[in-house]
Biopython code that builds the backbone (N, CA, C, O; Angstrom):
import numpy as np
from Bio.PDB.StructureBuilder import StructureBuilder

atoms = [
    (1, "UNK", "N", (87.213, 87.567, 126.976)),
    (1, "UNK", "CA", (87.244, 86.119, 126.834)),
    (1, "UNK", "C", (88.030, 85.765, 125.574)),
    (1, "UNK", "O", (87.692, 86.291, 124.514)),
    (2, "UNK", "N", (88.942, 85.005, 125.610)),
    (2, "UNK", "CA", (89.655, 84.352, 124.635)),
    (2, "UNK", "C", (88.995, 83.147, 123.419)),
    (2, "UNK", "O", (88.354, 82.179, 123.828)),
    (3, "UNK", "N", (89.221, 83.339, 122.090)),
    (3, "UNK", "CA", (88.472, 82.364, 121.360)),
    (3, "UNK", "C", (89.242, 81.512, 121.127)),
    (3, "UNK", "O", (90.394, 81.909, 120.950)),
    (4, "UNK", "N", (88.989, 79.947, 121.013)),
    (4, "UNK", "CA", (90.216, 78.899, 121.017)),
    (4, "UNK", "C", (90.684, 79.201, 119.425)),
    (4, "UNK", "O", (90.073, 79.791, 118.535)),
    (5, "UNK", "N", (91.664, 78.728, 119.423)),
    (5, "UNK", "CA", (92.477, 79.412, 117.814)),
    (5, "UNK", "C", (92.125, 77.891, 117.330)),
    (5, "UNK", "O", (92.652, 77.752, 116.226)),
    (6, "UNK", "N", (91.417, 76.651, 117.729)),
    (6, "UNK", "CA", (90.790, 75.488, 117.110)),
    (6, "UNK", "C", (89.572, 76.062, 117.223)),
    (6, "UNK", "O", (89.654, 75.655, 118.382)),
    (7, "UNK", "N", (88.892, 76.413, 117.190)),
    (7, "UNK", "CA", (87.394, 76.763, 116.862)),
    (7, "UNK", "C", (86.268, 76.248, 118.357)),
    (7, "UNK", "O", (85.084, 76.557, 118.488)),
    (8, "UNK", "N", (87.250, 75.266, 119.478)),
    (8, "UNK", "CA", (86.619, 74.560, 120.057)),
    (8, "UNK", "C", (85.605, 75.842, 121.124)),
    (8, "UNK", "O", (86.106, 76.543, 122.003)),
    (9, "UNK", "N", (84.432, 75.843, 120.798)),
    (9, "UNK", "CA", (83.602, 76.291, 122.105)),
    (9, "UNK", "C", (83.569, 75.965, 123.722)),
    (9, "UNK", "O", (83.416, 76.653, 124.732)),
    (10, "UNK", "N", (83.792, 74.563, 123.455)),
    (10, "UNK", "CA", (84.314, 74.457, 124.742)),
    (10, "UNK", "C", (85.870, 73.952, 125.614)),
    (10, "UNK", "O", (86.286, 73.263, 126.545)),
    (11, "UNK", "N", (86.229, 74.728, 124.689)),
    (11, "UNK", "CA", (87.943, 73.937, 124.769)),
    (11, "UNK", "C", (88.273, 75.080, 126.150)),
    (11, "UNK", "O", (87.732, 76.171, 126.327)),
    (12, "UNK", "N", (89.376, 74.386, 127.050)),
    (12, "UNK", "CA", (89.131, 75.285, 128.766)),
    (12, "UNK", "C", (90.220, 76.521, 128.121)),
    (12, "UNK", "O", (90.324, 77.409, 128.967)),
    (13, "UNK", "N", (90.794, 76.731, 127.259)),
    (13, "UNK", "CA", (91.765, 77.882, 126.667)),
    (13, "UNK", "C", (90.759, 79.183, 127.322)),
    (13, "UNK", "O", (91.184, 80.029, 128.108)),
    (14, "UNK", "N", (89.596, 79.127, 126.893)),
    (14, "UNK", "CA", (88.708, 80.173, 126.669)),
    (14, "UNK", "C", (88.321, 80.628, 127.929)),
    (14, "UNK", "O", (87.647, 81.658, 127.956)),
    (15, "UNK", "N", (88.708, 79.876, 129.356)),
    (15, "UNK", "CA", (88.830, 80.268, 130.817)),
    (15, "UNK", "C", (90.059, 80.845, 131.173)),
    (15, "UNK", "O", (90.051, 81.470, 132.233)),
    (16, "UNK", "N", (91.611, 80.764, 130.254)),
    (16, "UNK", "CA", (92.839, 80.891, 130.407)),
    (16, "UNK", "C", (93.342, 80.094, 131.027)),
    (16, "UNK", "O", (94.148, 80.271, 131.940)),
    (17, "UNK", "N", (92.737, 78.621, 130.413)),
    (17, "UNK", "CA", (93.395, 77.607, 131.245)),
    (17, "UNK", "C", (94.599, 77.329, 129.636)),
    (17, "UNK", "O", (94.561, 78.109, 128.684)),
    (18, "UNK", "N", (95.264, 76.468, 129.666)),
    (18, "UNK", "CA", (95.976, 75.593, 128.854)),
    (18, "UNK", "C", (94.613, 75.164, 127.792)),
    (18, "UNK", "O", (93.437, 75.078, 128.146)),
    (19, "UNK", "N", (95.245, 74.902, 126.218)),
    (19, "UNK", "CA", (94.480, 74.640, 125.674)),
    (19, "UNK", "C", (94.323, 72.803, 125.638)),
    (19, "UNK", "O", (95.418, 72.313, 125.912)),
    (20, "UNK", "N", (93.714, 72.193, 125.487)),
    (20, "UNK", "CA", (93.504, 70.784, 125.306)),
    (20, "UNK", "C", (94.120, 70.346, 124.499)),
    (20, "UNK", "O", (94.633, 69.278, 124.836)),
    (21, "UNK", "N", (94.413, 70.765, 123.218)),
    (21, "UNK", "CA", (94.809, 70.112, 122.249)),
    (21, "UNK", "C", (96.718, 70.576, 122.004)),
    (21, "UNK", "O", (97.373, 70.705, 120.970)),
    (22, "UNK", "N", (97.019, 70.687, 123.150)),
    (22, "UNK", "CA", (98.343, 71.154, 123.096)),
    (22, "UNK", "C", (98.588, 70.755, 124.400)),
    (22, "UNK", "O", (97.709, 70.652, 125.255)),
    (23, "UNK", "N", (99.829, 70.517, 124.576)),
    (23, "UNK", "CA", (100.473, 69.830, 126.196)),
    (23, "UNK", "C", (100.862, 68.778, 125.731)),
    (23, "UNK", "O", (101.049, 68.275, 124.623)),
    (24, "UNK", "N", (101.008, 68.384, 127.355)),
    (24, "UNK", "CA", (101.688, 66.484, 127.469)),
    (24, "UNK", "C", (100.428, 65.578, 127.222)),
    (24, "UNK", "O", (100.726, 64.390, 127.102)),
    (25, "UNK", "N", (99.358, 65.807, 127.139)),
    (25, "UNK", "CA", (98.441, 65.088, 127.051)),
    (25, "UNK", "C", (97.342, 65.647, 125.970)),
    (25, "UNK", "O", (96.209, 65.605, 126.447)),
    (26, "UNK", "N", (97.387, 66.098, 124.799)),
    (26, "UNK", "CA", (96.830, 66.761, 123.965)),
    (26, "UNK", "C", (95.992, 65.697, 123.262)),
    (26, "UNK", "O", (96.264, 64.545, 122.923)),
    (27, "UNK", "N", (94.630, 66.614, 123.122)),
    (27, "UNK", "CA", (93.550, 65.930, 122.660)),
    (27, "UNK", "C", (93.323, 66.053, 121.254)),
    (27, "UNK", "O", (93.478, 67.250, 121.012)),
    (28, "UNK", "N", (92.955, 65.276, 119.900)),
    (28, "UNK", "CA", (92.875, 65.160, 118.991)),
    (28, "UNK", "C", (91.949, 66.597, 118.878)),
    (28, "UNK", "O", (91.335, 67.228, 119.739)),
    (29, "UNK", "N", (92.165, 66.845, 117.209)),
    (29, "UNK", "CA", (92.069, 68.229, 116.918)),
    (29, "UNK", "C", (90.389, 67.571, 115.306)),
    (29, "UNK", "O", (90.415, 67.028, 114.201)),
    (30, "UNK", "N", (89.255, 68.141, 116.288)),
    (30, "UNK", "CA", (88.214, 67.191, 115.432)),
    (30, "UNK", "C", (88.942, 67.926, 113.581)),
    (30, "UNK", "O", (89.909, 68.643, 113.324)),
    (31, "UNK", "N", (88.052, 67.381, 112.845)),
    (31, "UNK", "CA", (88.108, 68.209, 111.379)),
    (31, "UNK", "C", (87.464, 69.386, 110.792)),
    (31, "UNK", "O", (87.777, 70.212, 109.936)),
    (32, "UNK", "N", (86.120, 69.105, 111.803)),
    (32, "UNK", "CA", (85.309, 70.260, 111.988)),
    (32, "UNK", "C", (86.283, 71.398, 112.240)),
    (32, "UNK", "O", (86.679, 72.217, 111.411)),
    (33, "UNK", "N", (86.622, 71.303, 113.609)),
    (33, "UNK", "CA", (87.633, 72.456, 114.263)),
    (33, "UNK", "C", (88.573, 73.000, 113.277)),
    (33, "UNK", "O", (88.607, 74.173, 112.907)),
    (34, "UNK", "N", (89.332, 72.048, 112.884)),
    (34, "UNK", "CA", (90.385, 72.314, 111.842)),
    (34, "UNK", "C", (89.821, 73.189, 110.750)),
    (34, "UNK", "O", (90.297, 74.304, 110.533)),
    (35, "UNK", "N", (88.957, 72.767, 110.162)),
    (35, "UNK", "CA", (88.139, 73.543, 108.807)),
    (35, "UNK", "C", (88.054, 75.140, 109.486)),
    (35, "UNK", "O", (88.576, 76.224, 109.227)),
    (36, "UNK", "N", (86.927, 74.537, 110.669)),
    (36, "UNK", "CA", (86.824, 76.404, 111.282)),
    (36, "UNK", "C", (88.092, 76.821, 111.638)),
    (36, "UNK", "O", (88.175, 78.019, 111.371)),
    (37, "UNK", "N", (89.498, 76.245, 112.290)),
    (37, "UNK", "CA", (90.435, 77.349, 112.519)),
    (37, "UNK", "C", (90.671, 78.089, 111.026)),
    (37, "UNK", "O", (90.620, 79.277, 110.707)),
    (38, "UNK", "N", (90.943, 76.916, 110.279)),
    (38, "UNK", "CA", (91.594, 77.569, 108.900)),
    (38, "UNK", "C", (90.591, 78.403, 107.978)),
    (38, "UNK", "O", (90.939, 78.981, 106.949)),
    (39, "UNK", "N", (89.647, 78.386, 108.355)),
    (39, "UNK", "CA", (88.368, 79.621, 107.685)),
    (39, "UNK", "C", (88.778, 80.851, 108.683)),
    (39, "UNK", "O", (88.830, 81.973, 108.179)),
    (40, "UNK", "N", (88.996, 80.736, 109.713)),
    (40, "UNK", "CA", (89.191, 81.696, 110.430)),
    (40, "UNK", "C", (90.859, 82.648, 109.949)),
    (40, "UNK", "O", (90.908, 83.843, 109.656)),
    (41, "UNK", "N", (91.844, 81.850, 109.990)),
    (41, "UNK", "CA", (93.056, 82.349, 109.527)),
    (41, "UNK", "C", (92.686, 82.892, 107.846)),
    (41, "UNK", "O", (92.895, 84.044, 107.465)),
    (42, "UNK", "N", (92.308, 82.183, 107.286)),
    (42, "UNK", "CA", (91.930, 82.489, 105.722)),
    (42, "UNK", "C", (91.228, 84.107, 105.912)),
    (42, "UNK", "O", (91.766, 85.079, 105.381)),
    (43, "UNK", "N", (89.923, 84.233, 106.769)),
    (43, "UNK", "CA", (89.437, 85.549, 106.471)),
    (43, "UNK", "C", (90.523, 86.508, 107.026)),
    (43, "UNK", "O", (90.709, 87.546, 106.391)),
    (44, "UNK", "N", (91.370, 86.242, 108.306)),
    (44, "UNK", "CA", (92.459, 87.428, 109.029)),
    (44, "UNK", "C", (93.195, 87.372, 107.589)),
    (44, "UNK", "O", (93.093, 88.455, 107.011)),
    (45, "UNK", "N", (93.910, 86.394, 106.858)),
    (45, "UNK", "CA", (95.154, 86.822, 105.890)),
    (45, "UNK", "C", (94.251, 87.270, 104.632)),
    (45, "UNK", "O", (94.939, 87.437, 103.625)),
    (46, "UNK", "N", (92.514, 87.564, 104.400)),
    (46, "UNK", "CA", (91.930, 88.431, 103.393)),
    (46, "UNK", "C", (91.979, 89.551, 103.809)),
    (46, "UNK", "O", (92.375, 90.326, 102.938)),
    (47, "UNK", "N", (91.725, 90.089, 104.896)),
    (47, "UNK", "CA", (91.357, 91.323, 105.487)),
    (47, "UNK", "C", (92.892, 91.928, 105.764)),
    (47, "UNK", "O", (93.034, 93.146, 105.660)),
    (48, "UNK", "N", (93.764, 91.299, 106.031)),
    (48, "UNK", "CA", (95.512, 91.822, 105.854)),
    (48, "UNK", "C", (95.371, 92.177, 104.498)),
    (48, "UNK", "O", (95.487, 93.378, 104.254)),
    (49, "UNK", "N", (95.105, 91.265, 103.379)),
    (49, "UNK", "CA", (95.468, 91.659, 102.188)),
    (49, "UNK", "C", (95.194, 93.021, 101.535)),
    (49, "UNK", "O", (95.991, 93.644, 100.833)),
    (50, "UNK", "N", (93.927, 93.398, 101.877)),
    (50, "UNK", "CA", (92.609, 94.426, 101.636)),
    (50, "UNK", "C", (93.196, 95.339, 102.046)),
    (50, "UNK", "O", (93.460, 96.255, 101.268)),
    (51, "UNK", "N", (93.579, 95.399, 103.329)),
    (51, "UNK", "CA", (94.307, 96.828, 104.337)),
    (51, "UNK", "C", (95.604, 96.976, 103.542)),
    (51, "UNK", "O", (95.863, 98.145, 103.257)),
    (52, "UNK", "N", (96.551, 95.982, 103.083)),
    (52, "UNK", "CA", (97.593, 96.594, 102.736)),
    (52, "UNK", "C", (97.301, 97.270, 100.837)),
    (52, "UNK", "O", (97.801, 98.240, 100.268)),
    (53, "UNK", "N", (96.365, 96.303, 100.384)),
    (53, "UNK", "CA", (95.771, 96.921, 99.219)),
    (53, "UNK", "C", (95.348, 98.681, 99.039)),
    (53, "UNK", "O", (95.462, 99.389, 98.039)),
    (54, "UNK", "N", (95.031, 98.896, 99.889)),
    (54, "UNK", "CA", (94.114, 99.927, 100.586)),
    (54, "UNK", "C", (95.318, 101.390, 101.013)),
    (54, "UNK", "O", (95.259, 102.595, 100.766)),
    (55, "UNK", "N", (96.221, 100.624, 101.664)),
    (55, "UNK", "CA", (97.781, 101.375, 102.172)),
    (55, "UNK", "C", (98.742, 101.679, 100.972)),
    (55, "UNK", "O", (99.702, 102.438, 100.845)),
    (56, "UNK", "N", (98.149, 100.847, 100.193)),
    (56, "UNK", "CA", (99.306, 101.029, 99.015)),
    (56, "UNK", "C", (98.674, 101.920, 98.109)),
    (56, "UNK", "O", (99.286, 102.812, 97.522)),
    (57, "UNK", "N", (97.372, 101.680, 97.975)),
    (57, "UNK", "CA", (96.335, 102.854, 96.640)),
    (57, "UNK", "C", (96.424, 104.422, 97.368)),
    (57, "UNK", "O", (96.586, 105.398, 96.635)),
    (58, "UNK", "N", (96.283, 104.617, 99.135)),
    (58, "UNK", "CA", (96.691, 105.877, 99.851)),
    (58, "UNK", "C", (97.984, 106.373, 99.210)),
    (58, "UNK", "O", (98.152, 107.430, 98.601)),
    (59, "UNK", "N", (98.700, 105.583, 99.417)),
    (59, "UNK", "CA", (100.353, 106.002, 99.474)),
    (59, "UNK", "C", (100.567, 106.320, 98.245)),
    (59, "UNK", "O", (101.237, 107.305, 97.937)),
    (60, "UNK", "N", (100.032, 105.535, 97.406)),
    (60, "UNK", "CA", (100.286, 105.919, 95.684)),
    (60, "UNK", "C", (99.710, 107.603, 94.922)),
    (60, "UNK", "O", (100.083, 108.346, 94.014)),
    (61, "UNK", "N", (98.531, 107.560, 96.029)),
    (61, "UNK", "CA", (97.490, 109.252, 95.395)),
    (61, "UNK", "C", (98.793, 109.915, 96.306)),
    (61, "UNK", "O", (99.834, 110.162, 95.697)),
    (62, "UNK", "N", (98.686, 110.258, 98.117)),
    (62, "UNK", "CA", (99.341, 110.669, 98.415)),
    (62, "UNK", "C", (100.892, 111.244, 97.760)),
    (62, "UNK", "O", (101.313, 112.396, 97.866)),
    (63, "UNK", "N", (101.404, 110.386, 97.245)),
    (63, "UNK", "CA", (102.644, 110.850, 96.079)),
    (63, "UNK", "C", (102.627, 111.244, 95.728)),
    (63, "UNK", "O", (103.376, 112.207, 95.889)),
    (64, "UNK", "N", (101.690, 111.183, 94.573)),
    (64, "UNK", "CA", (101.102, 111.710, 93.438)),
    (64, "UNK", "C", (100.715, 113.239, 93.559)),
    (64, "UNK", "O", (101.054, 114.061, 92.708)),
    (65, "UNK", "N", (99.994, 113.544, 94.660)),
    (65, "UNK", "CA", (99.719, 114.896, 95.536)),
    (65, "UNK", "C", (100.799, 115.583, 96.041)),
    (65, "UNK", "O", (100.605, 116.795, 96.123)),
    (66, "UNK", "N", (101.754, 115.236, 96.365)),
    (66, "UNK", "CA", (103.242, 115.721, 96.732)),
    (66, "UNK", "C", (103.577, 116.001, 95.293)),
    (66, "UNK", "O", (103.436, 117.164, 94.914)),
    (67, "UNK", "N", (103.929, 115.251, 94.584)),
    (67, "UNK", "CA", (104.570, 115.563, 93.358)),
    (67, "UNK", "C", (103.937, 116.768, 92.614)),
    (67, "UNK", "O", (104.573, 117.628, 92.004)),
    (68, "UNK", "N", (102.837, 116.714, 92.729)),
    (68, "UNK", "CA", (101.912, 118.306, 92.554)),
    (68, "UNK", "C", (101.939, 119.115, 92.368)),
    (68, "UNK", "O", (101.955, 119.944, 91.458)),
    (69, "UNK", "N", (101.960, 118.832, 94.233)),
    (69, "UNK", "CA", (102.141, 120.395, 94.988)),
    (69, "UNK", "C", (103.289, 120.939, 95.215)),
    (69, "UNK", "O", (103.493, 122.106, 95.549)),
    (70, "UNK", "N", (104.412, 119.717, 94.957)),
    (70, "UNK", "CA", (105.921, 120.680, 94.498)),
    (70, "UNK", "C", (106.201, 120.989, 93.436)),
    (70, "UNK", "O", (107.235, 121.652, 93.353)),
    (71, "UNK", "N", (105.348, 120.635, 91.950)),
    (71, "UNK", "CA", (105.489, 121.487, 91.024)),
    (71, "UNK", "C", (105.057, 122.860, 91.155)),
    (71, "UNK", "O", (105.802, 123.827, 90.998)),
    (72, "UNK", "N", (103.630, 122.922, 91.497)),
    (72, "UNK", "CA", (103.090, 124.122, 91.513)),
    (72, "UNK", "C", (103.785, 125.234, 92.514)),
    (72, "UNK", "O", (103.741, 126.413, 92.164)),
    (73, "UNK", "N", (104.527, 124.817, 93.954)),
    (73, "UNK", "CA", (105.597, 125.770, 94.236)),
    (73, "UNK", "C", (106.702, 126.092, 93.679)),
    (73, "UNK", "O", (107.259, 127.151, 93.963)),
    (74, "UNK", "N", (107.294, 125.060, 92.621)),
    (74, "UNK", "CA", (108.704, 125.348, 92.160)),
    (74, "UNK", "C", (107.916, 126.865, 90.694)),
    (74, "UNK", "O", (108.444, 127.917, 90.332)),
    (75, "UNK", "N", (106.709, 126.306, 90.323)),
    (75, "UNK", "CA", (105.704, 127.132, 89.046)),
    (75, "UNK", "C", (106.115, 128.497, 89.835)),
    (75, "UNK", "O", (106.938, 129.289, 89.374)),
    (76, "UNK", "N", (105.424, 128.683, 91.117)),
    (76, "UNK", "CA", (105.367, 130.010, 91.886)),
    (76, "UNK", "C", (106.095, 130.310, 91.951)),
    (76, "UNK", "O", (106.022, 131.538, 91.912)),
    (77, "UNK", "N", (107.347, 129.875, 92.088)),
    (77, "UNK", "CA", (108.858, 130.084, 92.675)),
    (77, "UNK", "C", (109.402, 130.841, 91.954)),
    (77, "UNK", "O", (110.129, 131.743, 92.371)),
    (78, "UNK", "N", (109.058, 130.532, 90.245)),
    (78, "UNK", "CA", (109.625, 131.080, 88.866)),
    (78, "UNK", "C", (108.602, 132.491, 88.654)),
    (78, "UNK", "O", (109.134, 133.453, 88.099)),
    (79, "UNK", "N", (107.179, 132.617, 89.080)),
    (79, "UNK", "CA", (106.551, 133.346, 88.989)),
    (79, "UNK", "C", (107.552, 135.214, 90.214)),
    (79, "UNK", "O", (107.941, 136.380, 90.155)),
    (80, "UNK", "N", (107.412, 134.273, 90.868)),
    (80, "UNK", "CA", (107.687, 135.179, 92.320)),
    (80, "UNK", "C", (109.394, 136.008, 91.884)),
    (80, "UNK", "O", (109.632, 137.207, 92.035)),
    (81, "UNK", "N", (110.328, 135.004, 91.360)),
    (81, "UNK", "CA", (111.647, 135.456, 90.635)),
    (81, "UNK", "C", (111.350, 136.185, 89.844)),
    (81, "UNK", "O", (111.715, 137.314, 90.175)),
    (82, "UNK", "N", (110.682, 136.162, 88.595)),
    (82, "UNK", "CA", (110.542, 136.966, 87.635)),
    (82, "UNK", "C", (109.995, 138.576, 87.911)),
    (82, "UNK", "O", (110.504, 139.557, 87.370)),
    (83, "UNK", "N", (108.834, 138.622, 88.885)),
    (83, "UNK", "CA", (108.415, 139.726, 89.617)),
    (83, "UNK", "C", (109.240, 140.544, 90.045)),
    (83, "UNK", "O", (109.330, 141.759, 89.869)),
    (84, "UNK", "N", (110.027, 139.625, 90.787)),
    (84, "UNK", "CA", (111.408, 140.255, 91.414)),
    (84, "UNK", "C", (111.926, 141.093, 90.399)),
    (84, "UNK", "O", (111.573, 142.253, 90.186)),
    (85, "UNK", "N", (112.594, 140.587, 89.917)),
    (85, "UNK", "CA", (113.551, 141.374, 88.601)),
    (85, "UNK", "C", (113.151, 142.157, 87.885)),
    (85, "UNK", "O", (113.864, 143.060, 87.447)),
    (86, "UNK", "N", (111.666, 141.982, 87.524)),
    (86, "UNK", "CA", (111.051, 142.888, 87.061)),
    (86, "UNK", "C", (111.259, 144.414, 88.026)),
    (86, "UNK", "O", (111.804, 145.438, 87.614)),
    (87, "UNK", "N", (110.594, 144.176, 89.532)),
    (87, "UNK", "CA", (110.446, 145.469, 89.886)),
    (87, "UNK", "C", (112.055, 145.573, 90.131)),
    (87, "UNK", "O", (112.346, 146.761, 89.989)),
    (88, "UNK", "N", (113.321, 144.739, 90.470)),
    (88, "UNK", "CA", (114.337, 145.231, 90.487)),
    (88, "UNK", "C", (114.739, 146.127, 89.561)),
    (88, "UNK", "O", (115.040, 147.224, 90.032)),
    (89, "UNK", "N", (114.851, 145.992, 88.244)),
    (89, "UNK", "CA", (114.824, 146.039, 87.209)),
    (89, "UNK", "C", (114.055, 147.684, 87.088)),
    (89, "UNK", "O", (114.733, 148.636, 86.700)),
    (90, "UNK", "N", (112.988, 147.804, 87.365)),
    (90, "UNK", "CA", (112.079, 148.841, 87.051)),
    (90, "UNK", "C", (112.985, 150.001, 88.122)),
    (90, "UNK", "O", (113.441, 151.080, 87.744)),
    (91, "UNK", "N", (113.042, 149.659, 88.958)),
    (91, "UNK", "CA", (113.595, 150.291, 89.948)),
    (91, "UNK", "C", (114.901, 151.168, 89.673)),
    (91, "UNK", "O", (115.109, 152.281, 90.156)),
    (92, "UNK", "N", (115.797, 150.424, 88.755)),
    (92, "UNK", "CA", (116.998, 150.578, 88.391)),
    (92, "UNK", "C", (116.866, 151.148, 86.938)),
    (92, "UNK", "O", (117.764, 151.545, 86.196)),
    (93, "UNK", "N", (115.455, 151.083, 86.712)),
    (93, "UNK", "CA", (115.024, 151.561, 85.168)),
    (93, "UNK", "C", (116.172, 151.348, 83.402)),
    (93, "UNK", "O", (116.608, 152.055, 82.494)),
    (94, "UNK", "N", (116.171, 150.076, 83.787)),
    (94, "UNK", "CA", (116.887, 149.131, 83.243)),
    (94, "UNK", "C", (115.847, 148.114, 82.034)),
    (94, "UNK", "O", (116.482, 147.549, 81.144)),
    (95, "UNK", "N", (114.386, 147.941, 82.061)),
    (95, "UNK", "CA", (113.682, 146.736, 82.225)),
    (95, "UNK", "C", (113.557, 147.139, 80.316)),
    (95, "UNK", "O", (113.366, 148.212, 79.743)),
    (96, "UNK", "N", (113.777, 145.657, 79.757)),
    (96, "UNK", "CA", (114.210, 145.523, 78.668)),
    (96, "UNK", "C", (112.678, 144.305, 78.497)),
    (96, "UNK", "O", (112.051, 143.801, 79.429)),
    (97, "UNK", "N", (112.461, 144.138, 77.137)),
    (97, "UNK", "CA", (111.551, 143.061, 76.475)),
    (97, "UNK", "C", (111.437, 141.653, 77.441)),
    (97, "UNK", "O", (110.476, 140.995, 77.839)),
    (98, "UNK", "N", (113.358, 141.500, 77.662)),
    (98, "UNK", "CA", (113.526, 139.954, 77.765)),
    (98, "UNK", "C", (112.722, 139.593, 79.178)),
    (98, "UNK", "O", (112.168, 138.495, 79.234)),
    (99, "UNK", "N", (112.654, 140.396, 80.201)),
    (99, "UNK", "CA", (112.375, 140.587, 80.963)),
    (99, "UNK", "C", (110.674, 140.132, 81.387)),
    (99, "UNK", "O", (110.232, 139.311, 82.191)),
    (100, "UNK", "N", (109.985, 141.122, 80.397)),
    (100, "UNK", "CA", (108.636, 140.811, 80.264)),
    (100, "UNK", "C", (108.117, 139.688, 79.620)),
    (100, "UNK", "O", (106.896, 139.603, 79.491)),
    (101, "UNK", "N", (109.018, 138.614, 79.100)),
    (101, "UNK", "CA", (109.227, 137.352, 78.283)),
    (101, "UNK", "C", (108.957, 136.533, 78.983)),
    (101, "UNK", "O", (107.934, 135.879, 78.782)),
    (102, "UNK", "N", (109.844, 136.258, 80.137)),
    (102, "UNK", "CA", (110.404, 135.476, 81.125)),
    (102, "UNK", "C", (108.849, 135.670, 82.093)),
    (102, "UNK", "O", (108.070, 134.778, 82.431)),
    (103, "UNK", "N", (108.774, 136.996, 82.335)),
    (103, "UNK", "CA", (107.655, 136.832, 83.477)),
    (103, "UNK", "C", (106.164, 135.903, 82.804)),
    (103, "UNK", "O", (105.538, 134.933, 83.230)),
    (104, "UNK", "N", (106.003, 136.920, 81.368)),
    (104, "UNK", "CA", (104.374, 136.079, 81.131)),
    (104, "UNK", "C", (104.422, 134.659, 80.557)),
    (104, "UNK", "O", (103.501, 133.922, 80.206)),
    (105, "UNK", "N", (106.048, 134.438, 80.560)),
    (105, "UNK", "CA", (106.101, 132.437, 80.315)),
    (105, "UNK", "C", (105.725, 132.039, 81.813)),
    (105, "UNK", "O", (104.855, 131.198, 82.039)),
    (106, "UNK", "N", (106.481, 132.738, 82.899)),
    (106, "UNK", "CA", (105.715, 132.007, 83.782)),
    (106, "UNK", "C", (104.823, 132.284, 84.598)),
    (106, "UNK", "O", (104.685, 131.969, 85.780)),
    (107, "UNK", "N", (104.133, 132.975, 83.825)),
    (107, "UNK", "CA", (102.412, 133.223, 84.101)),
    (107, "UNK", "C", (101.554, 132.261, 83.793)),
    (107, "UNK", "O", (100.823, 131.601, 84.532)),
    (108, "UNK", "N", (101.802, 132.214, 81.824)),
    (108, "UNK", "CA", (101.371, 131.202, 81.293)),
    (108, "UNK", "C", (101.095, 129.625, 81.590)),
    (108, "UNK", "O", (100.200, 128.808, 81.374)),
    (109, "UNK", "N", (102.337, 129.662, 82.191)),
    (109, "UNK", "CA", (102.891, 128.010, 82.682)),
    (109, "UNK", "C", (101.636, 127.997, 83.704)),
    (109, "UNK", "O", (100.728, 127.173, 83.600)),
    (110, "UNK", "N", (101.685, 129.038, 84.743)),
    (110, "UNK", "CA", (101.447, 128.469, 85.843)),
    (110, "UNK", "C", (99.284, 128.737, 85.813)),
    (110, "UNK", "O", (98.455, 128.333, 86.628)),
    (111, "UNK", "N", (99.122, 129.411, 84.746)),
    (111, "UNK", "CA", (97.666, 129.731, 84.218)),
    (111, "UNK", "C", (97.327, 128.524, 83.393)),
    (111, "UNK", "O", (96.150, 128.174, 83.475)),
    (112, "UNK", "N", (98.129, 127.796, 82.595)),
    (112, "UNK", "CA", (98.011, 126.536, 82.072)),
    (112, "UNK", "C", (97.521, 125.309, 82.621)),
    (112, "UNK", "O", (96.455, 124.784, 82.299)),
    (113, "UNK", "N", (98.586, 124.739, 83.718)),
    (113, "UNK", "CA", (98.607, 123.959, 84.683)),
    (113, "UNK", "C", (97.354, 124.264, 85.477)),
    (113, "UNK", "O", (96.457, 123.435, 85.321)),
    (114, "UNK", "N", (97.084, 125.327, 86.341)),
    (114, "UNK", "CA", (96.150, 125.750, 86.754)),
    (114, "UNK", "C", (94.384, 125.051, 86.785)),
    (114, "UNK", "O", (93.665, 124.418, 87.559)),
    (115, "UNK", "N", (94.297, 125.891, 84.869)),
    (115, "UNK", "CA", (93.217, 125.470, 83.891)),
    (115, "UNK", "C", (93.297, 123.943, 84.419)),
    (115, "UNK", "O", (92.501, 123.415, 85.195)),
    (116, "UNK", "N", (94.690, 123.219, 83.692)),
    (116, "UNK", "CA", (94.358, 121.660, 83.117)),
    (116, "UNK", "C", (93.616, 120.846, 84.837)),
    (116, "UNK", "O", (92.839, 119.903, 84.986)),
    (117, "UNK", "N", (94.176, 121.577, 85.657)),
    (117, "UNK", "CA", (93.825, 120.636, 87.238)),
    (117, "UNK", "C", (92.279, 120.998, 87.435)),
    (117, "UNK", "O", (91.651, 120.322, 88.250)),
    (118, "UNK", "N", (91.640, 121.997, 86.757)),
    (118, "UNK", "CA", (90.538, 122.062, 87.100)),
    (118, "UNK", "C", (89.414, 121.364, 85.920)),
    (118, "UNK", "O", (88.189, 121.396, 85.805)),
    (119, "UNK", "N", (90.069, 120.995, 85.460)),
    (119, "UNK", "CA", (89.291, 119.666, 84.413)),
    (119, "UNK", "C", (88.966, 118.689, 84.503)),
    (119, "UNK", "O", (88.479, 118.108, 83.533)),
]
sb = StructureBuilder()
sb.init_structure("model")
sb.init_model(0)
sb.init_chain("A")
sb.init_seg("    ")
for serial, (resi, resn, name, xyz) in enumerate(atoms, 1):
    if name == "N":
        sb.init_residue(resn, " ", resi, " ")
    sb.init_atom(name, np.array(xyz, "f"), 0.0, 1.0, " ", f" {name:<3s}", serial, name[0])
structure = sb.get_structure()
């Protein structure tokens, strides 16, 4: 069943006829009605407001969570390289100080970061 968008209870809209207060012969629109349509539009454009309030505070953490979680892979990324070279390195029995520098900075980094997210 359709609700008249004038508030009228018995306006024939609400059978899917034509509404009364619209046509060639349109019937005055009481004040009552008027008050209730526009209480009615007023709560739909609060409850729009709220949802997009709501869409925007998601979207903002969501980011925020991306931005993250691509630090902490680019962290790994430097972790996972350094490993590399290391055992390249070991392999080729080559492996010098600078080497072991590079890896426990980004150990550190990524043991740092780590700590601070669990605070």
């Amino acid at each position: 069943m359709t609700a008249c968008k004038y508030g009228d209870p018995t306006c024939p809209c609400q059978d899917g006829d034509p509404w009364h207060y619209e046509g060639e012969q349109p019937m005055s629109v009481s004040p009552e009605n008027v008050r209730r349509a526009l209480a009615v539009q007023d709560a739909r454009i609060e409850r729009l407001k709220d949802a997009k309030i709501k869409a925007d505070s998601n979207s903002a953490r969501l980011l925020t969570e991306l931005h993250e979680a691509c630090d902490r892979a680019e962290r790994a990324k430097a972790v996972v390289e350094a490993a590399r070279e290391i055992a390249d390195v070991e392999r080729l029995g080559t492996l010098n100080d600078g080497h072991w520098i590079r890896l426990n900075e980004a150990l550190s980094d990524d043991d740092q970061t780590s700590e601070a997210s669990h605070e």
